[in-house]
N, C-alpha and C positions, 0 to 999 in steps of 0.2 A: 794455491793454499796460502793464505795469510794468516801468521802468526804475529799478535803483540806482545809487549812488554807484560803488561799487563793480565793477558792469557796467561800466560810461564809464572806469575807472580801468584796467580791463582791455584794453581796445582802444585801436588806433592810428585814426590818421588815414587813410583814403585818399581817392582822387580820385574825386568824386561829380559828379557831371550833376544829378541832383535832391534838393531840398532837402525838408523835411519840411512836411509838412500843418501847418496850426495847430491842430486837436486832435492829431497824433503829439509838437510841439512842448510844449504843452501835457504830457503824459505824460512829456517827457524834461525839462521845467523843476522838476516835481517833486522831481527826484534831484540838485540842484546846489541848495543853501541860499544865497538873497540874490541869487539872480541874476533878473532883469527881462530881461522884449523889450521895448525902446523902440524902435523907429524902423528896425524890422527886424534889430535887433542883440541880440543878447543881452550885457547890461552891468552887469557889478560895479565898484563902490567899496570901494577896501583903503585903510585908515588905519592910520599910523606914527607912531610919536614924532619924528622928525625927518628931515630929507633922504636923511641913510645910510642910514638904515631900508628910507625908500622907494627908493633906488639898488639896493641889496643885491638888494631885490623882485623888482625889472624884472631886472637881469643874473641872479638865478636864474631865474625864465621862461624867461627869454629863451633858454636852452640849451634848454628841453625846447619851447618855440615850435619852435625851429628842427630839433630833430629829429622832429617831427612835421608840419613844412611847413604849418604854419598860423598864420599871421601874425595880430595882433589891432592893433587901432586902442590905443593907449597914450594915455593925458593924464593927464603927470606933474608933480605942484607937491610942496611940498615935503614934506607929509606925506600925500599921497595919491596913488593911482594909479586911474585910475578903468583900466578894460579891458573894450574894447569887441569882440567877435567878429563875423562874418557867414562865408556861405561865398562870394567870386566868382564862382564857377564853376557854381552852380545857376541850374536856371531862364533857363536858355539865355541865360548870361553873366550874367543879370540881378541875381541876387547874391539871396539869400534865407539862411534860416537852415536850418544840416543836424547830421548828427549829428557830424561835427566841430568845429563849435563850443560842442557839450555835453561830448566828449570832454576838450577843453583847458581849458574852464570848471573839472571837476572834478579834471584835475591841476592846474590855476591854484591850486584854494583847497587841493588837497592842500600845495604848496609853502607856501603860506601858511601851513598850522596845524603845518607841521614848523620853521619860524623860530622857534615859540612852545614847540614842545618841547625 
């Protein structure tokens, strides 16, 4: 299975019951650059020059979080944002990682590398 960047950019979010295997995860970590499963979350650190930087960050996400209905764990200091994903709802509430947290992952760093163009 190959997943791109691109693929993930293409699709929305919907409401999943099951979460992905660790090698399908595996296959879809490929396609999002810097991002880590730690602790059942898949989690990126973004660094800013200064607090605006990282504000600016978070409220731009923070629209396309919100029309994608997928909420991420945020830990914001002043030049960093780290963004933590999981999905609830898999794995019978239990909370695991799905294809909507790779979805938001890759428009997360798309937002990101358009602040810089």
């Amino acid at each position: 299975m190959t997943i791109t960047t691109n693929d993930l950019l293409g699709k929305t979010c919907r409401h999943l019951e099951t979460g992905l295997s660790d090698t399908e995860a595996q296959a879809y970590l490929a396609a999002v650059d810097g991002w880590t499963l730690d602790g059942g979350k898949l989690v990126k650190s973004f660094a800013f020059g200064n607090y605006y930087e990282t504000l600016a960050f978070v409220n731009a996400i923070a629209y396309m979080i919100h029309a994608e209905d997928h909420h991420p764990e945020l830990v914001v200091t002043y030049n960093r944002c780290v963004v933590k994903f999981d999905t609830h709802s898999v794995n019978g509430g239990k909370g695991g990682i799905s294809e909507n947290d790779f979805i938001t992952a890759a428009k997360t760093d798309a937002i990101f590398h358009k602040r810089r163009a």
